[in-house]
N, C-alpha and C positions, 0 to 999 in steps of 0.2 A: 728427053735425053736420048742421045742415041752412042754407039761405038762406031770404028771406021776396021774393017777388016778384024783381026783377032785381036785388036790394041784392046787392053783393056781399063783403059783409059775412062774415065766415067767422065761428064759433067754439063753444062748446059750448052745450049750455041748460043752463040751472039744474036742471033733471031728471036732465041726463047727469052733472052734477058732484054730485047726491046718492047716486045710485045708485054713482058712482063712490068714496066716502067710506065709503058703510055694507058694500061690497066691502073696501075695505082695513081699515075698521076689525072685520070679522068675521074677517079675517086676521090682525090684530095682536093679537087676543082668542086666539086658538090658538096662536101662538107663546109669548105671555105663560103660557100654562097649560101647556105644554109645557115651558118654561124651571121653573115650579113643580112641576110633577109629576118631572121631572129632577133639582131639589135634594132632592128630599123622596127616591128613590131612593137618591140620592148619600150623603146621612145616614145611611139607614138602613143601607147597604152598609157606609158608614164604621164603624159604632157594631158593625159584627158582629164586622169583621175584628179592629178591637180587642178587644172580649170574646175572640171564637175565641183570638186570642194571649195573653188572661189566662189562659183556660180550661187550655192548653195548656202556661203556665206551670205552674202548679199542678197540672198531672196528673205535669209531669216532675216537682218535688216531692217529692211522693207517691210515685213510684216511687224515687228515690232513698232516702226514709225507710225507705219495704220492703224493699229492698237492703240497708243499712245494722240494721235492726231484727228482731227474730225475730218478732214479732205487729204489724198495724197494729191499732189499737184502735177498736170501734165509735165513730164520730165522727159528729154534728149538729152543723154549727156554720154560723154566718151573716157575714156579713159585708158592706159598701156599700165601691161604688169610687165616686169623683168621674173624673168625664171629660168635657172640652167642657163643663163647667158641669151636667150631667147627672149623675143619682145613679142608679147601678144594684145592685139590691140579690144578694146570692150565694147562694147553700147548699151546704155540702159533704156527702156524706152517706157512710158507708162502713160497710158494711152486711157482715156475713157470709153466703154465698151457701149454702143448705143444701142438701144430697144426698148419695146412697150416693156415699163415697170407698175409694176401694181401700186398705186398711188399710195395704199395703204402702209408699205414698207417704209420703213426709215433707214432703207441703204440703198447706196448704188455699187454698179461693179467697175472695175478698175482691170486692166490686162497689161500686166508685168511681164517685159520679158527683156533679157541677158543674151546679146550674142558677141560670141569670142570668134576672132578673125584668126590666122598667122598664116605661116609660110614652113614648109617642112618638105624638106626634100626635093626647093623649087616644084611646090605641088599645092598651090591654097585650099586649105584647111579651116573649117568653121565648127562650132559647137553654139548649142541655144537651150537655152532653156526656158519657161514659157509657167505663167499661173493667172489665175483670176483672184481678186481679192475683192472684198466686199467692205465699204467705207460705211461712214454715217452719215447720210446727208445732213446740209447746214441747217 
């Protein structure tokens, strides 16, 4: 603030109140991108923990079938979940795992794994998850 001569006039200039506008408005540009950079976090965190708890379902599953069954059978299979209006696509894969087995054993192992595909934020996106399980040979 300044005065002009003996006026005693108080108050800002037109200079102090621009400088003072393009200050808050370069502050409110930062919060706003922070608030977006935050939900886009929040999404993605959102969208894992759900997979993770599909993933999870379907490994217990699986391990109960192996339990219940004497051979799990080489499996490819696919599958899409809907969530949030989002389509996430799956793979199961169950693979037999080769190496010297101790003839002695009465199992073999078996290599499960779950991988989720999608698309977020035109940016591809994957999650997997991965076990060994051990059968009963026939």
């Amino acid at each position: 603030m300044w005065s002009i001569g003996n006026s005693t006039e108080r108050g800002f200039t037109f200079v102090e109140l621009m400088i003072t506008s393009v200050i808050l408005l370069v502050g409110l540009v930062a919060i706003i991108q922070g608030f977006i950079t935050a939900t886009g976090a929040f999404n993605t965190t959102n969208n894992r923990l759900y997979l993770l708890a599909f993933m999870e379902n379907k490994m217990q599953e699986i391990e109960s079938a192996a339990e219940k069954e004497s051979d799990l059978k080489k499996i490819d299979s696919t599958g899409q979940i809907n969530y949030d209006s989002r389509k996430f696509a799956w793979i199961l894969k169950i693979n037999d795992v080769d190496g010297d087995y101790d003839p002695k054993l009465d199992e073999k192992l078996k290599e499960v794994k779950i991988e989720i595909n999608w698309r977020e934020q035109n940016y591809p996106k994957n999650l997997s998850l991965a076990t060994y399980l051990t059968v009963k040979k026939e």
